[in-house]
SEKE-127557 format. One record per residue (C-alpha): residue in one letter; y, x, z. Coordinates in steps of 0.1 Angstrom, whole numbers, plus 5000, padded with zeros to 4 digits. Layout:
# residues N
aYXZ...
This chain:
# residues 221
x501876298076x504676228052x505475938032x508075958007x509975657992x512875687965x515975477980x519075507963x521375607995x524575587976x524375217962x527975087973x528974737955x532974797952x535474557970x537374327940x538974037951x539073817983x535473707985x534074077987x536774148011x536273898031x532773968032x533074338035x535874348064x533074068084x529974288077x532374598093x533274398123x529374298131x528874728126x531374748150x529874558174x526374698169x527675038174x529174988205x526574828219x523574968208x524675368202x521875568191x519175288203x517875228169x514875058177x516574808198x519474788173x516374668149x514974438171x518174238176x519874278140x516374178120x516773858138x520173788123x518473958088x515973728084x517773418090x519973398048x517173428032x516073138048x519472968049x519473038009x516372887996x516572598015x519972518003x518772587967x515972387974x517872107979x520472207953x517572197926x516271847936x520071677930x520271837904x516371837890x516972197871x514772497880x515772777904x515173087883x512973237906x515873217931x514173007963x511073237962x512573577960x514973437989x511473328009x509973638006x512773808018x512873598051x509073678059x509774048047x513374088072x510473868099x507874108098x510774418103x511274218138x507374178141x507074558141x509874688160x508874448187x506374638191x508074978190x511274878215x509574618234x513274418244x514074378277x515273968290x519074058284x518174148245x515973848239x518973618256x521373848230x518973758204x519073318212x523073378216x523673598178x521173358158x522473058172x526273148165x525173358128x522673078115x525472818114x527973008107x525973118074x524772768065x528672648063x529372988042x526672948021x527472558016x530972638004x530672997989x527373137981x528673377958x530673537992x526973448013x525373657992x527873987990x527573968027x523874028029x524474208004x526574478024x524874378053x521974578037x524174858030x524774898063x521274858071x520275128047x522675388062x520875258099x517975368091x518875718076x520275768109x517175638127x514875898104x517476178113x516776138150x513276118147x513076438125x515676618149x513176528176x515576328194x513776008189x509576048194x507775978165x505275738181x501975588159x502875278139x501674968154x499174778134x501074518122x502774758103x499774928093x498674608081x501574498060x503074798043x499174948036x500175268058x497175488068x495775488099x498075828111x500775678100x504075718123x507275538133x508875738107x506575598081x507675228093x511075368089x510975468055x509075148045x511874928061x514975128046x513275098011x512874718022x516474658029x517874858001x515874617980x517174317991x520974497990x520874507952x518774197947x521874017968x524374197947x523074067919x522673697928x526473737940x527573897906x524973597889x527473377908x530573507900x530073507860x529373877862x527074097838x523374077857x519774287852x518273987869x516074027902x515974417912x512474587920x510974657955x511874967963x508775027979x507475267949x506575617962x508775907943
């Protein structure tokens, strides 16, 4: 079975000025880090790093929430898109749970990174959100590029191609044949969606030129 989703693999928002490099050189470091560590164990790289994902989007609309209540104006769309973006990166850990099934050591990992990244975020996002946002924003670069590895070792054969799991199934309407590198494709066209939706609240934030929010990217080609 194949499942084909256009996702724009070259999308790369260019470095100007200290925010993006700031956020750029700390997006690099945490690639680093999961490279070391994780190597070509892509499902369990997904298991852990969809944790940290799914915790801005969170972080985001709450603190627009209460943004918008000081300052009783409307959110242009901002808290919901940032919601569904925290369920979305929560049901990417949903499913690869199933597919990796983590060991004790990766679900301690996974108490120790969120604790550390979800604070760390809130105080970035309290005093730059422009800077929060162009670091999901290359977070989701990297992600993309993750998971165009993670199809290449399935394809190779290097990485079995095992039946979704249901929730998957379920929540991206995949057949019932539908394979890991179905999920795969889904989730890359996930995360390249919420790369340029990011981009553009950051840009919306520094004054910049905006299309407002980006489509899913979930459209088949």
């Amino acid at each position: 079975m194949g499942r084909h989703v256009y996702v724009d693999l070259n999308v790369h928002h260019q470095v100007a000025g200290l925010s993006d490099r700031l956020a750029f050189s700390f997006v690099k470091f945490l690639r680093f880090f999961a490279d070391a560590f994780f190597a070509r164990r892509y499902g369990h790289r997904a298991v852990v790093l969809e944790t940290v994902a799914a915790v801005p989007g969170m972080v985001g609309a709450t603190l627009n929430h209460l943004k918008c209540l000081r300052k009783m104006c409307d959110d242009r769309g901002w808290i919901r898109t940032l919601m569904d973006e925290a369920k979305n990166e929560r049901m990417h850990l949903m499913t690869f749970i199933e597919i990796a099934q983590p060991n004790r050591f990766e679900r301690l990992l996974v108490l120790f990174v969120q604790g550390i990244f979800y604070n760390a975020f809130f105080l970035l996002y309290l005093f730059s959100p422009r800077t929060a946002h162009r670091v999901v924003g290359y977070f989701e670069e990297e992600a993309v590029i993750s998971y165009t590895d993670f199809l290449a070792e399935i394809d190779s054969g290097r990485h079995e191609n095992v039946p979704a799991p249901e929730i998957a199934r379920r929540y991206w309407n995949l057949t019932d044949g539908a394979t890991l590198r179905d999920v795969v494709i889904a989730v890359r066209a996930d995360e390249a969606n919420h790369r340029d939706v990011n981009h553009d609240f950051a840009n919306q934030l520094a004054g910049e030129a905006s299309v407002g929010p980006v489509a899913s990217g979930r459209d088949v080609a």
